[in-house]
C-alpha positions in Angstrom: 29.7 -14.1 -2.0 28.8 -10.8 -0.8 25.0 -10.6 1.3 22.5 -8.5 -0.8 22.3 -6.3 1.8 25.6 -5.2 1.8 25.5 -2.0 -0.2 28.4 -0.7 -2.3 31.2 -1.4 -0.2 32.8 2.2 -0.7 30.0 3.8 0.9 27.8 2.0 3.7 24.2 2.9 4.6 23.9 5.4 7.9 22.9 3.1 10.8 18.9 2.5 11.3 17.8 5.2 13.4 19.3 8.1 10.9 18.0 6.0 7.9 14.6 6.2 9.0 15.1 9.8 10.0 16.6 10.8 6.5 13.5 8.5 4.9 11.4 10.6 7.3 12.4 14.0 5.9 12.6 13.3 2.6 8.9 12.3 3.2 7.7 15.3 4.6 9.6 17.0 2.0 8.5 15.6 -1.0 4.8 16.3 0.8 5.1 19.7 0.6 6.1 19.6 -2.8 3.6 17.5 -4.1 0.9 19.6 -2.1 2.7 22.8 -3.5 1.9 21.1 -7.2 -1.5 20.3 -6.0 -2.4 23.7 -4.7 -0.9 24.6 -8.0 -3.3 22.8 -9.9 -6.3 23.7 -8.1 -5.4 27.4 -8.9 -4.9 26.8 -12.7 -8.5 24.6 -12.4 -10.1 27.3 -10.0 -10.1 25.4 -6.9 -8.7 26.8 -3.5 -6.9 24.5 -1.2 -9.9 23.3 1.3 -11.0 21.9 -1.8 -8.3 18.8 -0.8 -9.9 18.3 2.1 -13.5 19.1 1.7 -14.7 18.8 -2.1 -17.8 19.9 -2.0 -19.9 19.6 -5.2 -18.8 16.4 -7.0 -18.4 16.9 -10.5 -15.8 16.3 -13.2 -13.7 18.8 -12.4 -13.6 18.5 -8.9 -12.8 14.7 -9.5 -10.1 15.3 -11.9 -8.1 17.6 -9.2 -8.3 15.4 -6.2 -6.9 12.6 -8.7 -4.3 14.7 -9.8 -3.7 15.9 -6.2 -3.9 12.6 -5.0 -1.4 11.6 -8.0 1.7 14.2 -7.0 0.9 13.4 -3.4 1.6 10.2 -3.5 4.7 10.3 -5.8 6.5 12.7 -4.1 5.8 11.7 -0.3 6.4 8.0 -1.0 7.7 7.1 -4.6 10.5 9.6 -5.1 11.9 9.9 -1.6 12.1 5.9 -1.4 13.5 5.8 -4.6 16.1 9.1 -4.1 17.1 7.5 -0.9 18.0 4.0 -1.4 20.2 5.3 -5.2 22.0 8.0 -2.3 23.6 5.1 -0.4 22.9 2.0 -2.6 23.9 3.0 -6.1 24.6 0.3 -8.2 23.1 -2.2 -5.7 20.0 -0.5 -5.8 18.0 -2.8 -7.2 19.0 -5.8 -5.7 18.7 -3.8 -2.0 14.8 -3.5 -2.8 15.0 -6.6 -4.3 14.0 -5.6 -7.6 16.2 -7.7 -10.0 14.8 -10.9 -9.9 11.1 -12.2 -10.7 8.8 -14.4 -8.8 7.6 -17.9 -11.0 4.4 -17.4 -12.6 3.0 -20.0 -9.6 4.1 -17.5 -6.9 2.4 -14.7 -9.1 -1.2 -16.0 -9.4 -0.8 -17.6 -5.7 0.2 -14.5 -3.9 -3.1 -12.4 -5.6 -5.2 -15.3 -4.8 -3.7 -15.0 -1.6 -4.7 -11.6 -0.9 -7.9 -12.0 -2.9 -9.5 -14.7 -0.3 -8.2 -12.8 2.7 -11.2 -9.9 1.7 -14.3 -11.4 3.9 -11.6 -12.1 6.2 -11.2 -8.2 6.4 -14.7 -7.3 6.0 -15.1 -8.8 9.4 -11.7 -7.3 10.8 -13.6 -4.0 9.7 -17.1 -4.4 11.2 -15.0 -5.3 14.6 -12.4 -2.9 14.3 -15.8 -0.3 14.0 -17.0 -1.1 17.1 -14.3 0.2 18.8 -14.8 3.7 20.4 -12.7 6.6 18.6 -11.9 10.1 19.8 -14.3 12.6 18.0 -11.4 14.2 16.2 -10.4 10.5 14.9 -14.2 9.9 13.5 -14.0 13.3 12.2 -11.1 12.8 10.2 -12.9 9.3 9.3 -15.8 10.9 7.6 -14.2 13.6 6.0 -11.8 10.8 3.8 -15.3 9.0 3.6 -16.5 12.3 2.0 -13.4 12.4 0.0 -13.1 8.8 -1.3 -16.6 8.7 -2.6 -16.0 11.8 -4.8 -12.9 10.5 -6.1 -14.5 6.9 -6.9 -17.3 8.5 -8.6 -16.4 7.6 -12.1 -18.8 8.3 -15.2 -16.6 7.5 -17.9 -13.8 5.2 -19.0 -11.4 7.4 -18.9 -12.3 8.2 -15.1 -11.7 4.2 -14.7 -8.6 4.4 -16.4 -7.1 7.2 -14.3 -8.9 5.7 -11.3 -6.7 2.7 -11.4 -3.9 4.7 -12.2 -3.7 6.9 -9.4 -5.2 3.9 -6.7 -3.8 1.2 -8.3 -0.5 1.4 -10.0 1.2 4.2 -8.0 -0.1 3.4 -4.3 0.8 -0.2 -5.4 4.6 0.8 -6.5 5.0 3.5 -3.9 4.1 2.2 -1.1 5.9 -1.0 -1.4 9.1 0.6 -2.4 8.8 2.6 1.2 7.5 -0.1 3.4 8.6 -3.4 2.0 10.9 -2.6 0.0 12.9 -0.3 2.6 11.5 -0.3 6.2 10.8 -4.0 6.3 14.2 -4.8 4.3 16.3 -2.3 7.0 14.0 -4.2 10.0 14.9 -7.7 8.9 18.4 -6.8 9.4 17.7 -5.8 13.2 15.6 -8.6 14.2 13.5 -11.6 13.4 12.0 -11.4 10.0 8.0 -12.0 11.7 8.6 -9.3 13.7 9.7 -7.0 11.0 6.7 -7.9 8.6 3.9 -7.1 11.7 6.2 -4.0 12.8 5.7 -2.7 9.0 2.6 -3.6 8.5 1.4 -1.5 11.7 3.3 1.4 10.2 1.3 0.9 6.8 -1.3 0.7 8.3 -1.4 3.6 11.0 0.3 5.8 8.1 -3.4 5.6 6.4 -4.8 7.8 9.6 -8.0 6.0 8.9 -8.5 4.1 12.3 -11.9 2.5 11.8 -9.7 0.6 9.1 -7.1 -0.3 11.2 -7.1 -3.4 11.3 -7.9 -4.8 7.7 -4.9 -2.3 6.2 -3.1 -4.1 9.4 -4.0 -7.4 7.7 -3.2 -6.5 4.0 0.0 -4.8 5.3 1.3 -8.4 6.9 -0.3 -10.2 3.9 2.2 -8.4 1.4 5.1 -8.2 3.9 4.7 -12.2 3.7 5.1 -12.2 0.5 8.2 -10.0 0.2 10.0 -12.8 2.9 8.7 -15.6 0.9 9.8 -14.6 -2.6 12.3 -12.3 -1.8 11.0 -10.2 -5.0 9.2 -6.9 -4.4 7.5 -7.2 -7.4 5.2 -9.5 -5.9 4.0 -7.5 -3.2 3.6 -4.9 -5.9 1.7 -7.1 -8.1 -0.6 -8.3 -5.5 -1.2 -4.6 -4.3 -2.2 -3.1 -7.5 -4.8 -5.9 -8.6 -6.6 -5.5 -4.8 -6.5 -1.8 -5.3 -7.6 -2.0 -8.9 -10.4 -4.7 -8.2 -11.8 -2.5 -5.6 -12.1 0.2 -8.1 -13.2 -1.6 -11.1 -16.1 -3.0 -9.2 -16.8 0.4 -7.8 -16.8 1.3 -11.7 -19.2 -2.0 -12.9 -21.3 -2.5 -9.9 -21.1 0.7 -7.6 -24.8 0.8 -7.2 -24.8 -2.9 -5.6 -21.6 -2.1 -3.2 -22.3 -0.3 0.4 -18.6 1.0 0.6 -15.0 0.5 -1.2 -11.8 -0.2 0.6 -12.4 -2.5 3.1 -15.5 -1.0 4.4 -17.9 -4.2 4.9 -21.5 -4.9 5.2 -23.5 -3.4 8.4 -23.5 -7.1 9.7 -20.1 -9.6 9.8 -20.9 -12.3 7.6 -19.2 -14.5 10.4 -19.4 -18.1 8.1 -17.5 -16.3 5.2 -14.9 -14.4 7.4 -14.2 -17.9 9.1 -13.5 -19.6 6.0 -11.5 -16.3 4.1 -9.1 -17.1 7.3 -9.5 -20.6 6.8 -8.0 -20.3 2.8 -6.0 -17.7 4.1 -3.8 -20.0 7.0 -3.7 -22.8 4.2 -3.2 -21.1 0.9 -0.3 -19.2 3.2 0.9 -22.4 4.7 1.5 -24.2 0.7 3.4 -20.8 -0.6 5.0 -20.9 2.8 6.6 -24.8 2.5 7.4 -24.1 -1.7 8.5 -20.8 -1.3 12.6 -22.4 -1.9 10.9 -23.9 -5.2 10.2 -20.3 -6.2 12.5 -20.2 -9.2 14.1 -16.7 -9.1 15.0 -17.4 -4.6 18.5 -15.9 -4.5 20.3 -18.9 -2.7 22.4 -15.8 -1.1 19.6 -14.6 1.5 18.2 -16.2 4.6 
């Protein structure tokens, strides 16, 4: 039987290297054109473009345009150039390349979001360490500006802000980004090296491609987290699944209870709570440890991958 990494056998996939570099500029491409939409939009609404990057007042308008900024953004620097990239040299076997045709057991489902769920005072603790590292100025200015800019764009009066809210940081960041990462860089890594290695080698990419270093290391952990459970199911949806409702959590909260939280994503309290990160990792390693010795029992495993 033919290994579902092979692609279409009239056409093979460039080696490594000029993958990623082709992934690379159709990246940076598909960045300019989503800012050029963005830009666009900030025109029609009466916004210039430092607007992006520095909001200023924080009303509904402003919030609408870095949500639809934030929206083209991300589709056309991740979504579409993953997408556009592997259907160039995949074709038909696109789909089962990113690993898309078959669906995790209902088990694997709730286990993997628990999973990812119980690692968060795990990574409120990763955060207030990772904070007590020294950064550059330039690195803790670019830190508060996205403070600046992620507390505008979580400010959310209405339903309908929730509803777009979870849109644009939870379903689209969820589908995007594990298309690109897990779904492409981890799946062309595996086939270079050990599958470990390729799951921390991503999941420093994800994380460093966030350029918000006093997060490093949570992102860091997430990123492993759902790189784990692309090996063990061998179904991106899962990873996608387990994104979206740790994205969408954090916002509904935000929504419901934003005047008992100190900070969203990943940002923890001012203190570690050291008992509750200890026992997060302690769930974590054996929650991890049962999906890791059933993951053959998970009913849609192709038989035809290591």
């Amino acid at each position: 039987m033919e290994p579902l990494d092979q692609p279409n056998p009239t056409q093979s996939p460039p080696p490594f290297v000029s993958f990623m570099l082709y992934l690379i500029l159709g990246a940076l491409v598909g960045a300019l054109i989503g800012g050029g939409i963005a830009v666009g939009i900030g025109m029609a609404m009466g916004f210039d473009i430092s607007t992006m990057t520095n909001p200023g007042e924080n009303n509904l308008s402003v919030r609408t345009f870095l949500r639809l900024s934030n929206l083209f953004s991300h589709l056309f620097t991740f979504t579409l150039p993953a997408l556009l990239l592997v259907i160039l040299f995949y074709k038909r076997r696109t789909l089962s390349f990113l690993q898309l045709d078959k669906w995790p057991s209902g088990v694997f489902i709730a286990m993997g979001i628990l999973w990812v769920f119980v690692s968060f005072p795990f990574a409120q603790l990763l955060y207030w360490l990772n904070r007590q590292l020294p950064l550059p100025d330039s690195l803790l200015t670019m830190e508060e500006s996205a403070t600046r800019l992620l507390e505008t764009l979580m400010t959310m009066n209405s339903p309908w802000e929730l509803l777009l809210n979870i849109i644009v940081v939870g379903v689209v960041p969820a589908i995007g980004e594990e298309l690109l990462f897990r779904g492409i860089i981890q799946r062309r890594l595996q086939q270079l090296m050990s599958p470990i290695a390729a799951i921390w080698i991503t999941a420093v990419l994800f994380s460093a491609i966030h350029l918000q270093f006093a997060g490093f290391f949570p992102r860091l952990l997430l990123g492993a987290l759902l790189g784990y459970l692309f090996f063990w199911s061998r179904s991106l949806w899962l990873p996608i699944i387990a994104h979206f409702f740790f994205n969408a959590a954090q916002v509904t909260a935000q929504y419901f209870y934003g005047d008992q939280l100190e900070q969203l994503n990943l940002d923890g309290p001012a203190e570690p709570t050291w008992i509750g990160g200890i026992v997060s990792l302690a769930m974590m390693l054996g929650l991890g440890y049962l999906m890791y010795q059933n993951r053959s029992t998970n009913s849609q495993v192709s038989s035809g991958e290591n």
